[in-house]
C-alpha positions as CSV (number, residue, x, y, z in Angstrom):
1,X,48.3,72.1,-13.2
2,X,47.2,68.5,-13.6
3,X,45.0,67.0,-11.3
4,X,45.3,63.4,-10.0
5,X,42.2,62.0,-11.6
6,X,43.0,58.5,-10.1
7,X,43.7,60.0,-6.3
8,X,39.9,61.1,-6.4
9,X,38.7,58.0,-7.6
10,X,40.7,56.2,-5.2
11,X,39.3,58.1,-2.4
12,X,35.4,57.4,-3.9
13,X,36.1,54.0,-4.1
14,X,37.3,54.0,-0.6
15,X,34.9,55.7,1.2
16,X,32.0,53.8,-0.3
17,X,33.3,50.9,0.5
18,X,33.6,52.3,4.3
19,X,30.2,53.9,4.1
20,X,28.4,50.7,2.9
21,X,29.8,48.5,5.4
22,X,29.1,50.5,8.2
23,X,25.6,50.6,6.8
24,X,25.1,46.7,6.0
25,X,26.8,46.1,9.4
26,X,25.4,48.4,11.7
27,X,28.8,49.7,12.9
28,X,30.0,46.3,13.7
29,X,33.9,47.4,14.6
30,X,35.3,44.1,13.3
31,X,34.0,44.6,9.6
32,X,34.6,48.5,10.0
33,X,37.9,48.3,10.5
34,X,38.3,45.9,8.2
35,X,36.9,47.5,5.0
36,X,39.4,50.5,5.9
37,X,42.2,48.0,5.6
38,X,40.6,46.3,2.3
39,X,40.3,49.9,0.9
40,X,44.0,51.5,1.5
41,X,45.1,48.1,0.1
42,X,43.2,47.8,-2.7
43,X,43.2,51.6,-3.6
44,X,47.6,51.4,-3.1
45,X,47.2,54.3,-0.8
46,X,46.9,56.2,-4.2
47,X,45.3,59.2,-2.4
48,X,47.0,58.7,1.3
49,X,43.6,56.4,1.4
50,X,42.2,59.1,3.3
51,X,38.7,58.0,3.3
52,X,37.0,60.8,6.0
53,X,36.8,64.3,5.2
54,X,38.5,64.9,8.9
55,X,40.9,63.1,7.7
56,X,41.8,65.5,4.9
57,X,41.3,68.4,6.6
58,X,43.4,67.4,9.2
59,X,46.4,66.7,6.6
60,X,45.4,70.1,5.5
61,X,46.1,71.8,8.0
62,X,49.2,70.0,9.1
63,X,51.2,71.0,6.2
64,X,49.9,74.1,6.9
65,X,51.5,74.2,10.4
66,X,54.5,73.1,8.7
67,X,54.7,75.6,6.0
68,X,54.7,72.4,3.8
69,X,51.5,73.0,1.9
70,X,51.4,73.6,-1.9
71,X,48.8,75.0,-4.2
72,X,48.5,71.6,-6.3
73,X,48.5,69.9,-3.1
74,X,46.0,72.1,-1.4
75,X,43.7,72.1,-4.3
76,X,43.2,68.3,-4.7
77,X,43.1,67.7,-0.9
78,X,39.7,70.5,-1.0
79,X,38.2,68.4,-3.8
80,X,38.8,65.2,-1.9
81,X,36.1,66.2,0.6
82,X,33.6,66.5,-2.0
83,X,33.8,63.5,-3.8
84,X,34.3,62.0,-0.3
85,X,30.7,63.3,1.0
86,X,29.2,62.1,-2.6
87,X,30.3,58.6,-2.3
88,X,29.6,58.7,1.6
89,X,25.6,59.7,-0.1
90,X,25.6,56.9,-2.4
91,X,27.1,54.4,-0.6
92,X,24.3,55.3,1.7
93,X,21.4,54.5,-0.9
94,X,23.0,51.2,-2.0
95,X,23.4,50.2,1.2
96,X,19.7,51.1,2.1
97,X,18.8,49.0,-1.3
98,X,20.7,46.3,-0.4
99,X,20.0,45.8,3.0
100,X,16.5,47.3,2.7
101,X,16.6,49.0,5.8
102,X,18.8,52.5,7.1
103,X,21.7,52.7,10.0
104,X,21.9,55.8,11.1
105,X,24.2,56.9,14.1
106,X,22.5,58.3,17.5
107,X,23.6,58.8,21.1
108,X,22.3,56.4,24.0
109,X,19.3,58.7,25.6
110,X,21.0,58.8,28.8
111,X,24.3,60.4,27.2
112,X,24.3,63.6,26.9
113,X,25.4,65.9,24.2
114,X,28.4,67.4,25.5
115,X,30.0,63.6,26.2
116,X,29.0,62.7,22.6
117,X,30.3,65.2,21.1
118,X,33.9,64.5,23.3
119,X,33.9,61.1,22.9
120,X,33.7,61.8,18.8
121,X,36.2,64.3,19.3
122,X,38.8,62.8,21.1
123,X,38.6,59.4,19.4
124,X,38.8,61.5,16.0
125,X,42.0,63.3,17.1
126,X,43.7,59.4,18.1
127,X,42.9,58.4,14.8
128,X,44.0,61.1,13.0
129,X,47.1,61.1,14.7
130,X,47.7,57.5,13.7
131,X,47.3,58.9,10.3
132,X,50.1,61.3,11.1
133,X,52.4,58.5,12.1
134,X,51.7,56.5,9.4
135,X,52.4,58.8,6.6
136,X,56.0,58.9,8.4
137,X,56.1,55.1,8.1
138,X,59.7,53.3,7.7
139,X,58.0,49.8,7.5
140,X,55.6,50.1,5.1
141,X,52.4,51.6,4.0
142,X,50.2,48.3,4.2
143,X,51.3,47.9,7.9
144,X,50.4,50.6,8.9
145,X,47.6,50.8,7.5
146,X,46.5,47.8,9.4
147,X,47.3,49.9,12.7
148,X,45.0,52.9,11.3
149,X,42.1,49.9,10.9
150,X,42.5,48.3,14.2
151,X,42.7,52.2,15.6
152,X,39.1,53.0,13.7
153,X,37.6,49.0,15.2
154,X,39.3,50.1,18.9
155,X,37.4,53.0,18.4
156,X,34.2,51.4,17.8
157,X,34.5,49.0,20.3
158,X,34.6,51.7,23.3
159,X,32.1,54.2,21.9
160,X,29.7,52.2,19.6
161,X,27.6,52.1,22.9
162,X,27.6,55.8,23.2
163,X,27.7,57.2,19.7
164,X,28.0,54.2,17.7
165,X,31.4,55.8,16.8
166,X,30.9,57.7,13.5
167,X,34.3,59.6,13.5
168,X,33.6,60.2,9.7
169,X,31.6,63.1,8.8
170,X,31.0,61.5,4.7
171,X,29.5,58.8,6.4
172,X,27.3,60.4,9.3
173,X,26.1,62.4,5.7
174,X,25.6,59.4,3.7
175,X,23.6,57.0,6.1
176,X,21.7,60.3,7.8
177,X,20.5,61.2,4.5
178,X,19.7,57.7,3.3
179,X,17.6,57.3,7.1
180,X,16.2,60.5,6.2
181,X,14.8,59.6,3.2
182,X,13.5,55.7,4.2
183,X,12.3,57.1,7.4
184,X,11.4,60.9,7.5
185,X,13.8,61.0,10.6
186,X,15.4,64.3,10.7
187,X,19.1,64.7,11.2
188,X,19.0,66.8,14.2
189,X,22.3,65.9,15.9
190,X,24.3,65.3,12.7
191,X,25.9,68.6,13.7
192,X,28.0,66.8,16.5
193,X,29.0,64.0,14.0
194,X,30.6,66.5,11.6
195,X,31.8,69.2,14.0
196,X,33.0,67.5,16.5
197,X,35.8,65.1,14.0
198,X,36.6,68.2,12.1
199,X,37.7,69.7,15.4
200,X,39.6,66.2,17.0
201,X,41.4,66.5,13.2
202,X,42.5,69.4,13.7
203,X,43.5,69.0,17.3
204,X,45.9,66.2,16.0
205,X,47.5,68.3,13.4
206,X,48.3,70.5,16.1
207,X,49.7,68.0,18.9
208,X,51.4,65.7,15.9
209,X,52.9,68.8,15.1
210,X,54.2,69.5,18.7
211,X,55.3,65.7,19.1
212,X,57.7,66.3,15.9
213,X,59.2,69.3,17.4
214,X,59.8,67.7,20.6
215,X,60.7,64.3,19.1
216,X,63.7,66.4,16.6
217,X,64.5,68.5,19.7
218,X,65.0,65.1,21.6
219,X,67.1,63.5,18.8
220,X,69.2,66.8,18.2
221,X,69.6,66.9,22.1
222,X,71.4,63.1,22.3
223,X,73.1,63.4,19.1
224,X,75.0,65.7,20.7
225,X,75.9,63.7,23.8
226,X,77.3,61.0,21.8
227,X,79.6,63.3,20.1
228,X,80.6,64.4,23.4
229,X,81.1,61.5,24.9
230,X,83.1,60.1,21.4
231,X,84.9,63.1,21.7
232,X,86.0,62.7,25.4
């Protein structure tokens, strides 16, 4: 079996890249989303320009569902999170050296955790369901990658103010360690920003899964009207 060396590197360089910027820009959605763009684009979508270790693990387990999933396959898309969560930790530090100061995500005060941890959730599941689409894409990869970007800056634009949208458990890892280690802060809600996207991922395996049944259902359903109807 021989790995894709390439794919991982591809999905290093993309993640710091994301990690970075959310670090140097304090979340701001309009450079967030479009660093993701800059990344699949640059990268050639060598790995699927996967980029969040949610992400993978929601591909995972989609192929999974579909009975699709391959030990080659299954193998490199396990080592992807890795080198995913050890860019996300250095991208951290050079953002920290750059900018010589930490962004670290938190939720408003008068939040409360079980909102936080939906709002991460569910805007993780939309995402991740965009990425579903787009690996079905007829009109090519680059466009919808652009739609996946402007998904992840829609995202930040309605919960930055509760959350600051992390969606991204390599980069809640790589800025919360960076703020731990300028700032003695402890990480003690970084549970929500890794559980909580791991769970909206696989919530959008399962209900992109369910839309292709229905959708191939639907299409079987009025292929066979027209047939009637040619026939009659």
């Amino acid at each position: 079996m021989e790995l894709d060396i390439r794919g991982f590197a591809a999905e290093a360089l993309g993640t710091f890249l994301l990690t970075m910027t959310v670090g140097l820009s304090a979340g701001e959605p309009l450079a967030v989303g479009g660093i993701l763009w800059l990344g699949m684009c640059i990268t050639c979508f060598r790995s699927g320009a996967q980029f969040n270790p949610a992400v993978t693990l929601s591909v995972l387990t989609r192929n999974l569902l579909e009975g699709k999933l391959e030990k080659n396959q299954l193998i490199t898309l396990l080592i992807n999170i890795p080198v995913q969560i050890s860019a996300g930790i250095l991208a951290g530090m050079v953002a920290w050296g750059i900018g010589k100061y930490t962004f670290f995500f938190e939720i408003t005060e008068d939040v409360k955790l079980s909102q936080a941890f939906f709002c991460e959730l569910l805007f993780t599941m939309l995402l991740c369901m965009n990425v579903h689409m787009a690996g079905r894409a007829t009109r090519g990869l680059f466009l919808e990658g652009g739609m996946i970007a402007m998904t992840l800056g829609t995202c930040a634009f309605t919960v930055g103010h509760i959350t600051r949208n992390c969606v991204n458990p390599a980069v809640e890892l790589g800025l919360g360690i960076a703020n731990y280690a300028n700032t003695d802060d402890k990480m003690k809600k970084a549970w929500i920003y890794i559980i909580a996207p791991i769970l909206g991922g696989a919530c959008a395996a399962g209900v992109s899964k369910f839309r292709a049944r229905y959708h191939k259902r639907r299409h079987s359903a009025s292929l066979n009207f027209s047939l009637m109807v040619t026939r009659h």
